[in-house]
C-alpha positions in Angstrom: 83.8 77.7 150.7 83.5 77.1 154.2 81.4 74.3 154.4 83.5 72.3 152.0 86.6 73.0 153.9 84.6 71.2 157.0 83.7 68.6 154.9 87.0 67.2 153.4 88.1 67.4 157.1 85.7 65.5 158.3 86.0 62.6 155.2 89.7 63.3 156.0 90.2 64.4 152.1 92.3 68.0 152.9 94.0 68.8 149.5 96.0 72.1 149.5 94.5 74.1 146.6 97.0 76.6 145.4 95.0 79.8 146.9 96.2 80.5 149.6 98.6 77.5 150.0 101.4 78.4 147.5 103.9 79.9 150.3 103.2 77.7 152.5 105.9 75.2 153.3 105.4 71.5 152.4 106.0 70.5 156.7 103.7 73.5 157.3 101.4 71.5 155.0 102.3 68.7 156.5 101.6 69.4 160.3 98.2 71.0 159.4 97.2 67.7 158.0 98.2 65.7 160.7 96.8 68.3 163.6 93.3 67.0 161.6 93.8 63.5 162.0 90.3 62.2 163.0 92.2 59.6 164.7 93.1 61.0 168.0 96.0 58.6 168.9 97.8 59.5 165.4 96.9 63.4 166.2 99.6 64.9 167.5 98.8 67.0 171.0 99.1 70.4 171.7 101.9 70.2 173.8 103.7 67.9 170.6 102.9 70.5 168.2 104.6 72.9 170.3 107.7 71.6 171.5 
């Protein structure tokens, strides 16, 4: 649910469940994870992401 979603992403613990992550490319995956870093000098910016 939603609330354990927000959780792991605060305690930084994101694990891609198969639903609805199955089609999802592994540096899709990859990205998502790091756009959630808590740690905003290893998060990458908008303007990163982006270009």
């Amino acid at each position: 649910n939603k609330q354990r979603v927000a959780q792991a992403i605060i305690q930084s613990n994101l694990v891609f469940q198969p639903k609805p992550w199955p089609k999802v490319s592994d540096n899709a995956k990859d990205l998502v994870k790091k756009m959630l870093d808590l740690d905003p000098k290893r998060r990458p910016t908008a303007q990163e992401v982006l270009g």
